[in-house]
N, C-alpha and C positions, 0 to 999 in steps of 0.2 A: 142758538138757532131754534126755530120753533118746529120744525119737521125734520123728525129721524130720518139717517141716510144710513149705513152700514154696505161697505165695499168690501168683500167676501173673495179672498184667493186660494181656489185649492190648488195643489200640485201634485202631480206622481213625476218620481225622478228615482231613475236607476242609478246606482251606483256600484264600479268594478271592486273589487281587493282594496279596501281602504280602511282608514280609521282616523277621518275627520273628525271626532270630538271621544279625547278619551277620560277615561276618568281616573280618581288620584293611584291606582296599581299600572296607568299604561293599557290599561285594558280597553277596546270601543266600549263605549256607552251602550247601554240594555237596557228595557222595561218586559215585564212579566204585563200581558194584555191580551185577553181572550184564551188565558189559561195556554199562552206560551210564550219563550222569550222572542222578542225582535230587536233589532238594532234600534240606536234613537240616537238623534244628534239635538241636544237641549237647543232651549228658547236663544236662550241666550249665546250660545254660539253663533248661532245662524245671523242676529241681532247685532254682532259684533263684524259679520263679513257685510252685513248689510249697510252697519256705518261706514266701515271702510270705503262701500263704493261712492258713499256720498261725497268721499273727497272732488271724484271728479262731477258731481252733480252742482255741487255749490263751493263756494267762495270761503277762504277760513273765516270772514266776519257772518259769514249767512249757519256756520253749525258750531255745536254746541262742542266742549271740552272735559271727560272725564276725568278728572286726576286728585289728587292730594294735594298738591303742590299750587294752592289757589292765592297765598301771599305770594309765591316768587310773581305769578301772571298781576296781581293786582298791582303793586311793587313797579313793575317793569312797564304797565298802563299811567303809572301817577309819574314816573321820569320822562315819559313821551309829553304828558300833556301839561305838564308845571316839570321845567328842568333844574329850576332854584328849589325843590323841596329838596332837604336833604332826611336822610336816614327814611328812605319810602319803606323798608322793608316794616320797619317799627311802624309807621304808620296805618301802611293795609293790613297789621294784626291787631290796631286797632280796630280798626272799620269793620274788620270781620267780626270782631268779638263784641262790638257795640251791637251786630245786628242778629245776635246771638248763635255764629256758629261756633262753637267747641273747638279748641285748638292744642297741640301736644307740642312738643321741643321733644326733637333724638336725636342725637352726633350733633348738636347746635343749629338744625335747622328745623324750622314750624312750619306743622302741617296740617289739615284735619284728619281728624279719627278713623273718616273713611273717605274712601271718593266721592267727591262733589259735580256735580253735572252741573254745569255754567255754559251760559252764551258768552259772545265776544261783548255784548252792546251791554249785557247785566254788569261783566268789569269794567266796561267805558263807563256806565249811571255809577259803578261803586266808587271807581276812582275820582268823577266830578266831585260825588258826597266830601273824599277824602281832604280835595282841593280845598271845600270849603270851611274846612275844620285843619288844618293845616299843626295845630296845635297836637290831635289827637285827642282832645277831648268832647267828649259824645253825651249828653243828658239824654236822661229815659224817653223825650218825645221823640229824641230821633231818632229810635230805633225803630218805628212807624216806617218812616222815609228810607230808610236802607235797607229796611225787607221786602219793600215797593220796588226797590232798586233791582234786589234780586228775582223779584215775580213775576214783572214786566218784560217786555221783550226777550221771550224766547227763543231761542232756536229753531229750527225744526226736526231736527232730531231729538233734541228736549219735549218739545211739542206731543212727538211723536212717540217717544218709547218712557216717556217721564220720569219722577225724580224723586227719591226719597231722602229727607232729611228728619236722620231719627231725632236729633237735639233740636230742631228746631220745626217741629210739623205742619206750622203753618207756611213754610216755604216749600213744603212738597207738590207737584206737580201730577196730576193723574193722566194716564199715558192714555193718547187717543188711539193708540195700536196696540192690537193681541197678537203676540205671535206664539203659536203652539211646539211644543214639543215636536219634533218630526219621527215616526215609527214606521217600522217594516211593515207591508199590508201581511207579510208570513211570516214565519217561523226562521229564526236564523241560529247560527253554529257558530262561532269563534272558533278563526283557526290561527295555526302559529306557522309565520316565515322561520325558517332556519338559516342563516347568511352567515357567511363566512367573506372575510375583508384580508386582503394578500399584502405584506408589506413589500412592496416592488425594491428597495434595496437590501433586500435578504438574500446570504448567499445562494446559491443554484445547488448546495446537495440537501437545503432544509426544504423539505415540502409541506411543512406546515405551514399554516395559516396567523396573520397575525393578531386576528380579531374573531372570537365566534360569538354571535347573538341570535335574539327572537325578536319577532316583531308580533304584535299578534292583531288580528284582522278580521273583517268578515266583507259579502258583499249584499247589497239588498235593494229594493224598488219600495223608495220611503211614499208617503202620504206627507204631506208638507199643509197646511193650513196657518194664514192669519187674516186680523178683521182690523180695517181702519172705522172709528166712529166719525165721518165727515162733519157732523153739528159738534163734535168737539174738537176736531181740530181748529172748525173755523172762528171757534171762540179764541183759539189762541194765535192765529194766522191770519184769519180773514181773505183777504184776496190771493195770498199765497197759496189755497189752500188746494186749487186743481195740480197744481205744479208740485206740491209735496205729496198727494196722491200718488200722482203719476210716477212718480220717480221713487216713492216704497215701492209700490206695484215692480216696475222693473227691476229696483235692489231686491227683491224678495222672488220674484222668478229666477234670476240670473245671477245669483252671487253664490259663495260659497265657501266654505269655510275651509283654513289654511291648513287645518293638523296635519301632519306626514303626508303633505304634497307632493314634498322634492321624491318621496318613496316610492307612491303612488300613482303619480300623475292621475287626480282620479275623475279632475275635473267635467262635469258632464251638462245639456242642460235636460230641463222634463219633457216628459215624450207625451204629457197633458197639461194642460192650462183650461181654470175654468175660474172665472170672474164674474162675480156676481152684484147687482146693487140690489139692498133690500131696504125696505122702510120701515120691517115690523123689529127682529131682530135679527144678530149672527146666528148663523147657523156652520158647527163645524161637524162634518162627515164623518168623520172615522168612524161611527159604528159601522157603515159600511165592511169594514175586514175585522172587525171585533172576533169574526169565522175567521181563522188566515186563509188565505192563498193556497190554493198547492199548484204546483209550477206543471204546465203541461206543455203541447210542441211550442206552441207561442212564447213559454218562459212565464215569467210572473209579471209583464207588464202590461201586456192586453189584455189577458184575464182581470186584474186589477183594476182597470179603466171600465171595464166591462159592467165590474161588480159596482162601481162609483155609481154608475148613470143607473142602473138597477135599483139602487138604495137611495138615490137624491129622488128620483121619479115618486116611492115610495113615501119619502118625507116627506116630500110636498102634499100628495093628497092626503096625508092623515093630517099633517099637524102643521106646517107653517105653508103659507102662502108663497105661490111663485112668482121669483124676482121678480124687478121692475124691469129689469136688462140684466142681461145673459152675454157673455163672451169666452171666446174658447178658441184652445188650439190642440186639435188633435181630431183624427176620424172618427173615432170611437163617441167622444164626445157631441159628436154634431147637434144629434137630436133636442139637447140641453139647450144650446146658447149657440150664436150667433160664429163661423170658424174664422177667422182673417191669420194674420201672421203677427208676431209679439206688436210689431211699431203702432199697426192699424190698429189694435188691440188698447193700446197703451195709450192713443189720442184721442180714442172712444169715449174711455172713462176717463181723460183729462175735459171731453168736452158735454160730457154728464156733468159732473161738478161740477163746471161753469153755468149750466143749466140749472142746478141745484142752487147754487147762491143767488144767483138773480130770483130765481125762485122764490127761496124766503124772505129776500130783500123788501119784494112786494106785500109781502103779506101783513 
């Protein structure tokens, strides 16, 4: 695409007693930020509730597939589409390794080294290759054609959150979306549940307990920020590319990640939304609480939104220009951007984008 687009979503979102992403002791997740700790729920957590929702946004052939397990799926595409091959397993580890991805054998079954991010359509082009080689054997030109196979039709979550392939790096894919770390705009404390669990067929003169544990937790009002690059999505998308906007935008307002739910029920949404298109570049806020919060009658989430629009106003006249379009949900926010409700919100900047591709189509 020939003109910069950058779709810009910040969020403030409270959350009660929870511990949505913990790290390897059990413990929530922290970062040390403006010379104190805050809570954080990683990228990639957040990333992983947001594909989840894509289940009900798209079709299993419209999203992409994480796993190891890329011979069983290529294997089970070549007995769909040629029912006379026999031994496919043997086969798509050739085709894999013709087109040079790396492969291991443990307890007798072949995997790759690590997780492979694949569309449904890249195993439909791998398993045709396989069709036509039926033999299994592959000379050096065609390994051309079977990394074509895997480059070409993407997914959109592919598309979207990209792909690395360390043994093979010309198949990696740069991700048209940044998603940030999420952090407390204050100061937070980790605390510990103490629970005790009653075994209900225990005699009546034992009053002990049959279980005792800790849980450990904290509660906090994150800053959430991610950027989709629209001129790179739609080099991999094209016309799909309002509709895969639109639908991060709402996985990414509205999702959430699973860790100690059944615990917690901690499920909440943000009590700000501010969406931005820019042309120059992203811009992500968090110096805004780099100071933390200190919590007064309001608590720490109006003061927080308070401090947002104080420090964006700021950015803008010293150092980057103000968007092109503005969208927002919350009072506090008004002055910033445009206020509607999520839907009105969400078909705004589906129908920005649309304006955006015709846009550059002309030019």
């Amino acid at each position: 695409m020939s003109k910069n687009l950058y779709i810009d979503l910040h969020v403030i979102q409270t959350l009660p007693p929870s511990c949505v992403n913990r790290d390897d002791t059990g413990s929530p997740k922290t970062a040390i930020y403006g010379g104190v700790t805050r809570a954080r729920v990683s990228s990639q957590s957040w990333k992983r509730a947001m594909r989840l929702m894509f289940a009900d946004m798209y079709t299993e052939e419209e999203k992409g597939i994480r796993t190891k397990k890329i011979v069983d799926l290529l294997a089970k595409k070549i007995s769909e589409l040629d029912s006379e091959i026999q031994s496919t397993e043997k086969l798509a580890k050739k085709v894999l390794e013709a087109a040079g991805i790396k492969l291991t054998e443990k307890n007798g079954k072949v995997e790759t080294g690590a997780l492979f991010f694949i569309s449904a359509k890249q195993i439909e082009k791998l398993a045709e290759k396989a069709i036509a080689h039926p033999d299994g054997k592959f000379e050096k030109e065609d390994k051309k054609e079977l990394q074509e196979a895997l480059k070409n039709h993407p997914s959109v979550d592919l598309a979207l959150f990209g792909r690395m392939v360390a043994d093979e790096p010309s198949l990696n894919y740069d991700a048209a979306a940044q998603v940030a770390h999420a952090i407390s705009t204050h100061a937070v404390h980790n605390e510990y549940d103490y629970f005790t669990a009653v075994d209900d067929c225990t005699s009546e003169d034992n009053s002990g307990a049959g279980h005792l544990g800790t849980v450990e937790y904290n509660s906090s009002t994150l800053y959430r920020y991610a950027t989709v690059n629209a001129a790179e999505l739609a080099n991999y998308l094209g016309g799909d590319t309002p509709k895969a906007v639109k639908n991060f935008a709402e996985a990414f307002i509205t999702s959430m990640p699973t860790g100690k739910q059944n615990t917690f029920a901690n499920r909440t949404l943000p009590s700000m939304v501010y969406v931005t298109l820019r042309r120059d570049q992203p811009v992500n806020l968090c110096g805004a609480f780099e100071k933390p919060i200190r919590a007064g009658e309001d608590g720490y989430a109006a003061e927080s939104e308070r401090r947002f629009v104080e420090y964006a106003k700021k950015v803008y006249s010293l150092y980057a220009s103000e968007p092109v379009a503005a969208y927002a949900i919350g009072d506090e926010i008004a002055e910033l951007g445009k206020v509607m409700p999520l839907n009105t919100l969400l078909n705004a900047v589906y129908e920005d984008i649309k304006a955006y591709l015709s846009e550059s189509e002309g030019v």
